[in-house]
VEXDREN-2710 file (C-alpha; in Angstrom, 1 decimal):
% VEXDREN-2710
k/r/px/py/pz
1/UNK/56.2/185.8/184.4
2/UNK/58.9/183.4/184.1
3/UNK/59.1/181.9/187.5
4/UNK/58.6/178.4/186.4
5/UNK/60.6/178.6/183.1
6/UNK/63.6/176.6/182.9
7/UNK/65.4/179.4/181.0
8/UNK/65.1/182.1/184.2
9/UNK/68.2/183.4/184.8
10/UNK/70.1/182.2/187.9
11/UNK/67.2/179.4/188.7
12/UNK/66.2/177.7/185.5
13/UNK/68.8/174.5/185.6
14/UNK/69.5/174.3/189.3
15/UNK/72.8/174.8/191.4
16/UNK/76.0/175.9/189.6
17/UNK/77.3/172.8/190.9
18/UNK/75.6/171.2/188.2
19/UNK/77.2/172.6/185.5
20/UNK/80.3/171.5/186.7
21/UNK/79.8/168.4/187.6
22/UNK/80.0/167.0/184.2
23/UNK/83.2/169.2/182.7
24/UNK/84.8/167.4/185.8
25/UNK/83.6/164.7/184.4
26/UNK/85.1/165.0/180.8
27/UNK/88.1/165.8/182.4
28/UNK/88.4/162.4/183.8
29/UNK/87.2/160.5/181.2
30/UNK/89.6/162.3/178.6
31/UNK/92.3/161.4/180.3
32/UNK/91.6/157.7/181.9
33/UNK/91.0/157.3/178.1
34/UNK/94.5/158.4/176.7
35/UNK/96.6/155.3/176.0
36/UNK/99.4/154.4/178.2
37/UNK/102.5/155.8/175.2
38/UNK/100.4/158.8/175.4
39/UNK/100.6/159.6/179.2
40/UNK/104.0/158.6/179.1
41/UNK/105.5/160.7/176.2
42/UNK/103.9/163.7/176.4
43/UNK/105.1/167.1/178.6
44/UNK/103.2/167.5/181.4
45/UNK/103.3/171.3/181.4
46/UNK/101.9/171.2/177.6
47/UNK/99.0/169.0/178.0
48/UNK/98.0/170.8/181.7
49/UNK/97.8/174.0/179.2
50/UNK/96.3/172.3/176.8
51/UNK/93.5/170.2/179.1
52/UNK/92.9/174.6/181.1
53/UNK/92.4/175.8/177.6
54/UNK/89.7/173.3/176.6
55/UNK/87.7/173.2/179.7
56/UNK/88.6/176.9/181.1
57/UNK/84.5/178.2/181.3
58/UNK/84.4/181.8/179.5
59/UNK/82.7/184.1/181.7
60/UNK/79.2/185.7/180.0
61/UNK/79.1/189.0/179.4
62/UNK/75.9/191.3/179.9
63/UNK/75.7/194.5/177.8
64/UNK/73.4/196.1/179.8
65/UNK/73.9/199.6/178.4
66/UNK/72.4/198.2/174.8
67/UNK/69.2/197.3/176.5
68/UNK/66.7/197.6/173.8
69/UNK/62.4/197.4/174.2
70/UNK/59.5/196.1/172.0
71/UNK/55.8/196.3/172.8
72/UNK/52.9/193.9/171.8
73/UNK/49.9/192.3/173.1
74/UNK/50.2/188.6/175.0
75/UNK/47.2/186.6/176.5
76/UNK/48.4/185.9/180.0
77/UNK/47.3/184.2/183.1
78/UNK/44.4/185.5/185.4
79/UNK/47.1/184.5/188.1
80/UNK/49.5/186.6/187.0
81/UNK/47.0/189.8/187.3
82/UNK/46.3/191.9/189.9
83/UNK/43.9/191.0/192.5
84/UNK/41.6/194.0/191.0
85/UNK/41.5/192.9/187.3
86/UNK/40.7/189.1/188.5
87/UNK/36.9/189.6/188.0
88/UNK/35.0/187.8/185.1
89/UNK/36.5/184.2/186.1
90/UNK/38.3/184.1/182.6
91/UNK/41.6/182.0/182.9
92/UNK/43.4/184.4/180.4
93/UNK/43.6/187.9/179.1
94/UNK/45.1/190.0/177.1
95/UNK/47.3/192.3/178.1
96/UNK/50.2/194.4/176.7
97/UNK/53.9/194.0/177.3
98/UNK/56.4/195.7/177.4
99/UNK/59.5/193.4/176.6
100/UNK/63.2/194.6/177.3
101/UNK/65.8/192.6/175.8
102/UNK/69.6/193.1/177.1
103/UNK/72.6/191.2/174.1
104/UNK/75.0/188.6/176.2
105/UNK/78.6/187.8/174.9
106/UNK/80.1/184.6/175.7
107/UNK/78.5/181.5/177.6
108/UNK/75.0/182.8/178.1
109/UNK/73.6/179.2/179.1
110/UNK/75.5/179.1/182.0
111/UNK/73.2/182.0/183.8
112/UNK/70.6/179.7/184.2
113/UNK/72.6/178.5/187.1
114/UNK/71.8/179.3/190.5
115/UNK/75.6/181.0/192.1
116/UNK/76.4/179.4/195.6
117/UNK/79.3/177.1/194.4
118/UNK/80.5/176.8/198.4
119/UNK/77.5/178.0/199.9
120/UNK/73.7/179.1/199.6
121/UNK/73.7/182.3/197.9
122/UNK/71.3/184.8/199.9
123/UNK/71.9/188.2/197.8
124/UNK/69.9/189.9/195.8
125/UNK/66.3/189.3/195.1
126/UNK/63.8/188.2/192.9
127/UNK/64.8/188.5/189.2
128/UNK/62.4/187.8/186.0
129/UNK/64.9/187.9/183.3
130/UNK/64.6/185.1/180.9
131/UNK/67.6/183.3/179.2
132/UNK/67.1/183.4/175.3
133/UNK/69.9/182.3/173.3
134/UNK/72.2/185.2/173.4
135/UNK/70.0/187.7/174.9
136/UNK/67.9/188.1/178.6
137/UNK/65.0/188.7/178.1
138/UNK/62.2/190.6/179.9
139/UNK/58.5/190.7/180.3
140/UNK/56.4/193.3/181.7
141/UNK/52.6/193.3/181.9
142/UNK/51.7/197.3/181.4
143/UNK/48.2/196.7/183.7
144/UNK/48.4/200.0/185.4
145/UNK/49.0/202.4/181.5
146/UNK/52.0/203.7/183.9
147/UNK/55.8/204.1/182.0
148/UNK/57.2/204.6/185.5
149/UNK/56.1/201.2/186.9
150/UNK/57.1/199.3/183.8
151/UNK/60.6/201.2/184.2
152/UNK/60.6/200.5/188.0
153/UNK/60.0/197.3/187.2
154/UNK/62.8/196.4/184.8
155/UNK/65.4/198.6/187.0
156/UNK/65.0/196.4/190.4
157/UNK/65.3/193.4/187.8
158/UNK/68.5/194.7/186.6
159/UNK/70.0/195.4/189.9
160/UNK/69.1/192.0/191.4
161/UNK/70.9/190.6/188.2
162/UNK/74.0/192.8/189.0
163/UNK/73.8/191.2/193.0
164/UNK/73.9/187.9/191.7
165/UNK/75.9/187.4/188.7
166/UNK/78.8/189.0/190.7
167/UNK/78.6/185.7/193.0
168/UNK/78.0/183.7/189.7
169/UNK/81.4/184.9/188.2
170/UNK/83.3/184.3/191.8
171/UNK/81.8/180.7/191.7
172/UNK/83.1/180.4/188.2
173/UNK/86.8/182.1/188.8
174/UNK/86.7/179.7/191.5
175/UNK/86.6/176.7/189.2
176/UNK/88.6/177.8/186.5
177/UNK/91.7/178.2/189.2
178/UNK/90.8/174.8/190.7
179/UNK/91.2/173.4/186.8
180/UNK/95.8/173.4/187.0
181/UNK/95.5/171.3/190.0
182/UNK/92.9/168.9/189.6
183/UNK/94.0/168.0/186.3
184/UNK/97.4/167.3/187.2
185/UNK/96.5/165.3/189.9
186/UNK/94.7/162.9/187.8
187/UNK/97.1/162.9/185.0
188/UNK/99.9/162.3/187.7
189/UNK/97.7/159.4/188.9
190/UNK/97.4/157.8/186.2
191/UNK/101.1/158.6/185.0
192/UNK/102.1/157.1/188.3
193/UNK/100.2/153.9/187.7
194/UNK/101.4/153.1/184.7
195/UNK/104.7/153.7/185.5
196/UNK/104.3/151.5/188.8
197/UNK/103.2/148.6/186.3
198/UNK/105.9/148.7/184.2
199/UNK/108.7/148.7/187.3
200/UNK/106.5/145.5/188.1
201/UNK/106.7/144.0/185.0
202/UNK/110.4/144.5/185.5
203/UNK/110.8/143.3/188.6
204/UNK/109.9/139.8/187.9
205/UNK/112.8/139.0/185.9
206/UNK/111.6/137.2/182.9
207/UNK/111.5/138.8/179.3
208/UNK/108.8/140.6/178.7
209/UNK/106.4/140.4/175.4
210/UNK/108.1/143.1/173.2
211/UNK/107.3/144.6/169.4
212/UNK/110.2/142.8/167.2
213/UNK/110.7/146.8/166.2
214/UNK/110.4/147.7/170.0
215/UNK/114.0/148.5/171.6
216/UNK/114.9/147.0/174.5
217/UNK/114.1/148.7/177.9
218/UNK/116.1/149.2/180.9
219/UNK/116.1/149.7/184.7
220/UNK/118.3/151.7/186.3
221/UNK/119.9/151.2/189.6
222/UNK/119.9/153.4/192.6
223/UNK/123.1/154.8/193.1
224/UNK/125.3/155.4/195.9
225/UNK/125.8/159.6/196.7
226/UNK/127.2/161.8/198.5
227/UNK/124.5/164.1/197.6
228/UNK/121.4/161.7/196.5
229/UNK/120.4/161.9/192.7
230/UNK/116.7/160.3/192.2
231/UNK/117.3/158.7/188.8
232/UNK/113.0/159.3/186.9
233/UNK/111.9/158.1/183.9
234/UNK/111.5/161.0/181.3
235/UNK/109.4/160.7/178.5
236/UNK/110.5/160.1/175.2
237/UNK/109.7/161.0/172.0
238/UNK/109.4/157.5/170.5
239/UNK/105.7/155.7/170.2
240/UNK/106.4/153.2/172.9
241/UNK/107.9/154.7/176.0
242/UNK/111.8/154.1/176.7
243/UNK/113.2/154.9/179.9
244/UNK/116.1/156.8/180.7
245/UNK/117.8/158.2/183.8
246/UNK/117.2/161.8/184.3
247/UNK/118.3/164.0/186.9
248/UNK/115.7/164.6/189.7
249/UNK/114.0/168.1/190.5
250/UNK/115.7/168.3/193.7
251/UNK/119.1/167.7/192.7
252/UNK/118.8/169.6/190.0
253/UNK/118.4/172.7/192.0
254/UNK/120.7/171.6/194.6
255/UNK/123.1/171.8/191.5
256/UNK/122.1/175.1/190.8
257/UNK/122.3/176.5/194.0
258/UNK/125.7/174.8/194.2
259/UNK/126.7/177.4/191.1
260/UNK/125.0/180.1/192.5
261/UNK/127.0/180.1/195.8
262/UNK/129.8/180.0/194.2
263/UNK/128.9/182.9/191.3
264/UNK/128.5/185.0/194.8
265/UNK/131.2/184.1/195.6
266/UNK/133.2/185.2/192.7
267/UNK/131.6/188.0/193.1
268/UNK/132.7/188.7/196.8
269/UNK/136.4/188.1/195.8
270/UNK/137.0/190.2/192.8
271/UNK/140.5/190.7/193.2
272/UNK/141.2/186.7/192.9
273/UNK/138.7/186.5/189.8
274/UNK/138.9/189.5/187.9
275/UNK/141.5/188.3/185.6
276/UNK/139.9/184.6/184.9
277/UNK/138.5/183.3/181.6
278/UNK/135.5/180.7/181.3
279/UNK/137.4/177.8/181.2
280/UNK/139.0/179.0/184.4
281/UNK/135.8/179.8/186.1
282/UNK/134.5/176.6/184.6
283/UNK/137.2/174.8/185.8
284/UNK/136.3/176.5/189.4
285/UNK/132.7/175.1/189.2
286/UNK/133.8/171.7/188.0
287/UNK/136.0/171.5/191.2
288/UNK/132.8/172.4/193.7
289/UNK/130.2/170.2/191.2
290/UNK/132.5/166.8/191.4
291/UNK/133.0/165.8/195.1
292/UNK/129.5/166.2/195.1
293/UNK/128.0/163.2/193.2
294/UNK/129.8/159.7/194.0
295/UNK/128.2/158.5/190.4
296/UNK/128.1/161.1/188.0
297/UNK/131.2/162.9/187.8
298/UNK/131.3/166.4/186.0
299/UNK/133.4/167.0/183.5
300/UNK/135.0/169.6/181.1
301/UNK/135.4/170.5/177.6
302/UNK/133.5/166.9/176.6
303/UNK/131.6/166.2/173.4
304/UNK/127.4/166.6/173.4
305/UNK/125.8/165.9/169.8
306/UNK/127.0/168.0/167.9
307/UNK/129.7/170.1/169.5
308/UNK/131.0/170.5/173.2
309/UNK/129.6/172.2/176.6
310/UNK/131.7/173.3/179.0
311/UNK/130.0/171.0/182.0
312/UNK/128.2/168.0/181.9
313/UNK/127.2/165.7/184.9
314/UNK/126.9/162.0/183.6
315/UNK/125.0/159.2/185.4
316/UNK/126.9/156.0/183.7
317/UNK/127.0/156.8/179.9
318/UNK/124.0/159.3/180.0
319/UNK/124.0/163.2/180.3
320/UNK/121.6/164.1/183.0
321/UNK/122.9/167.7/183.4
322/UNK/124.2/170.3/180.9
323/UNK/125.5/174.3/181.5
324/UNK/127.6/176.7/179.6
325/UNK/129.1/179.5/180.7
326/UNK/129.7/182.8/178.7
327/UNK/131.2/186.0/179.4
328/UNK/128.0/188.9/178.2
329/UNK/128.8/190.2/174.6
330/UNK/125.4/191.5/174.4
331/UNK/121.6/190.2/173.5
332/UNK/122.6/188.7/170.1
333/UNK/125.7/187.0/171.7
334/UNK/123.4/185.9/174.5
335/UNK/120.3/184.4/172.0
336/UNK/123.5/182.8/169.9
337/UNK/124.7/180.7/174.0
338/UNK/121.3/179.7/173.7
339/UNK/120.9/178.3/170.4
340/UNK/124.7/176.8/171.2
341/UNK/123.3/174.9/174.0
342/UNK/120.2/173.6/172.6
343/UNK/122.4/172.6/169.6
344/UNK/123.9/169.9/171.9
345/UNK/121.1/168.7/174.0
346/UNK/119.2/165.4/172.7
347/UNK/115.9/164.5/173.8
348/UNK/117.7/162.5/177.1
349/UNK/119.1/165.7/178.2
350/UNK/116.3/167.8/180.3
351/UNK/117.8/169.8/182.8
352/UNK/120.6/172.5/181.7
353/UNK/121.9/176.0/183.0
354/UNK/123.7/178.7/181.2
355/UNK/125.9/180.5/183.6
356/UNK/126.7/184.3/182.6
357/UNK/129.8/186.4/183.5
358/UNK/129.6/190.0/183.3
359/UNK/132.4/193.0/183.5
360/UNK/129.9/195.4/182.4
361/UNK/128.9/198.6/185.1
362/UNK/125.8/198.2/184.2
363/UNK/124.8/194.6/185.7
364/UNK/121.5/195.6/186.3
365/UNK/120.4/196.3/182.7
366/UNK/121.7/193.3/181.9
367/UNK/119.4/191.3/183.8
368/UNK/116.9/193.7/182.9
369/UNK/117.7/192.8/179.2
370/UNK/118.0/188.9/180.1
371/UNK/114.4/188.9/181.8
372/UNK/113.1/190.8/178.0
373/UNK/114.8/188.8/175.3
374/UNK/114.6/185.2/176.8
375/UNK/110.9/185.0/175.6
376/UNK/111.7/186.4/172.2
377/UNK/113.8/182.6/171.2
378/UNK/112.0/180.6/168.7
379/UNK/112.5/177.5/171.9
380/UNK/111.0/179.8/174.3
381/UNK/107.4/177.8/176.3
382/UNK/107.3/179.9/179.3
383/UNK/108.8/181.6/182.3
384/UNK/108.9/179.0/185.0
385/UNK/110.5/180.7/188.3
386/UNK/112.9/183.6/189.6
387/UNK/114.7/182.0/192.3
388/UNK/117.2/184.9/192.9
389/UNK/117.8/188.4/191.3
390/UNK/120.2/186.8/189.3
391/UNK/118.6/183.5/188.4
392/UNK/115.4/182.9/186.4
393/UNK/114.1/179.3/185.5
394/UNK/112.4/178.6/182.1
395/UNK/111.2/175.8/180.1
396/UNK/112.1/175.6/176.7
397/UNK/112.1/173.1/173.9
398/UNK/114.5/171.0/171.7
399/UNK/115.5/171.8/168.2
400/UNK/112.5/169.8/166.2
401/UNK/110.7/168.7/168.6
402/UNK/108.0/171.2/170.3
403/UNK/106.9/168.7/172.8
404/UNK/109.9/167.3/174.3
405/UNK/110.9/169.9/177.2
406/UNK/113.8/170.7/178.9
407/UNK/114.4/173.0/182.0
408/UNK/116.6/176.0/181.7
409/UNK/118.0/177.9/184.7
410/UNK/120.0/181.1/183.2
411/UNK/122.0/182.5/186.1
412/UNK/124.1/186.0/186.0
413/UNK/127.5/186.4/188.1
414/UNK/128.9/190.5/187.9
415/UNK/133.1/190.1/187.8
416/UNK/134.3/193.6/188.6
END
């Protein structure tokens, strides 16, 4: 009866495609609309979660044990009969229906749309239900006074609706994966084309039109390495976007791998290393870290904010790389290296490690309890990567500032 209603389930508004198109759409525009300060400022990884959140579809859901039924009379079309009640050339009768209604949670607009978001959806067959607010709704002409035909009726109904919406919630999944990717790509764009602009600007060596309350800005130069360090521009947490060097992805890891070798290492030769202290074993790392990097040299025991790290690698007066290293005292003692670190890091410094000695038997329980309490500090944003048993990545932020990031390797050496 509802075959040329716009509310039928799974044909009323067209393709699926449809309703996606203009959420894709938002998407864009939201962010070819956010100012250039914006884009530059903010954390990528907190407005990607933010942007999934907002646009992330909800999938409907169909109760279709609390199917209910109500009866009344309805003049119909003579079309809609029967061939053997079309007799006295009347356009419409009465008849009586019998009308099952079945309760929907969640988004029930979107089953309206036909599924087939890749190709032509062929199961399942031909399905009555109506879409009515947050309920399907059913109509079934009683012409034959026969229970079993009305229920026969409504079953094949519900079983064609099972067929398809399983191919309507794949279509959906489908889009709410794609959402991570495609909205980073365009915020990336656009991120990349403003920052292109302003190395533009710079490049043409005249003064450029400034705030009187705006500091000045600065390029900085490629250096010459051993081991190449791609200087970025971070974001910052003033109103109009400063740059400074930070330490690129890459070399960061190549960094921590550099540590990591060597932790192994350590723990390959206990007889040489049982017996050293953290300043020693810092002193070991500082020696592998510094004929590494032609400009940036690392250094120990130096001054950060507002007390001292045990290495630092500087590029000219900046700290692009920050780790501490602590022999295990236990979870409090390990939540307490944590607040230590983060108590020296400013909003330039982005990329840190905190590098863990253990005597303890038990090693594994330890990185059993690392992997557990990490997400427990007040910092915490999220687990990032495990890039070894002994060697998790996380992002985390500053003290008093929630959307400036930094990314925190915690790596675990066992010293027998």
């Amino acid at each position: 009866m509802y075959r040329r209603s716009r509310n039928r389930i799974f044909s009323g508004s067209g393709s699926i495609r449809e309703y996606f198109k203009p959420i894709v759409q938002s998407i864009t525009s939201e962010i070819e609309n956010l100012s250039e300060d914006y884009i530059l400022n903010v954390s990528e990884e907190q407005f990607s979660e933010y942007m999934i959140n907002k646009y992330t579809i909800d999938f409907p859901e169909i109760e279709f044990d609390n199917v209910q039924a109500d009866s009344y009379e309805k003049e119909i079309n003579i079309s809609d009969y029967p061939h053997i009640f079309r007799g006295d050339g009347a356009e419409k009768h009465k008849a009586q229906i019998v009308c099952f209604y079945i309760p929907v949670n969640g988004n029930s607009e979107i089953l309206k749309y036909c599924p087939g978001i890749n190709s032509i959806t062929i199961s399942g067959g031909q399905c009555d239900f109506e879409v009515s607010s947050s309920k399907l709704k059913l109509e079934v002409p009683n012409f034959y006074n026969d229970p079993k035909k009305v229920k026969d009726t409504y079953e094949e109904n519900s079983r064609n609706i099972h067929r398809k919406l399983d191919d309507l919630l794949s279509d959906i999944r489908l889009f709410n994966n794609s959402l991570s990717n495609s909205i980073m790509k365009s915020f990336r764009n656009r991120k990349s084309s403003f920052m292109k602009k302003n190395e533009f600007m710079s490049s043409l060596g005249v003064p450029l039109k400034q705030n009187l309350n705006t500091p000045q800005t600065f390029s900085v130069p490629n250096p010459i390495l051993r081991t190449k360090i791609a200087i970025d521009r971070p974001s910052v947490k003033n109103e109009t976007f400063r740059p400074e060097p930070t330490l690129n992805s890459d070399v960061y890891n190549h960094i921590l791998k550099l540590i990591n070798d060597l932790g192994k290492n350590f723990e390959r030769m206990p007889s040489i290393y049982k017996d050293k202290g953290e300043e020693d074993l810092r002193d070991h790392i500082i020696m592998v870290l510094d004929p590494n990097f032609q400009y940036g040299s690392a250094t120990g025991e130096t001054f950060n904010k507002t007390g001292k790290t045990d290495i630092q690698l500087r590029y000219d007066s900046s700290v692009v790389f920050i780790a501490e290293c602590k022999f295990w005292t236990g979870e409090k003692g390990y939540l307490n290296t944590i607040d230590q670190l983060l108590g020296y890091l400013t909003w330039r410094d982005t990329k840190a490690s905190i590098i863990i000695f253990a005597r303890q038997k038990d090693f594994s329980a330890i990185i059993s309890k690392v992997y557990a309490v990490t997400p427990t500090h007040s910092n915490y944003l999220g687990f990032v990567s495990k890039s070894d048993e002994n060697w998790f990545n996380y992002r985390f932020h500053i003290n008093g500032d929630k959307n400036r990031e930094i990314k925190l390797a915690i790596q675990l050496y066992h010293l027998s």
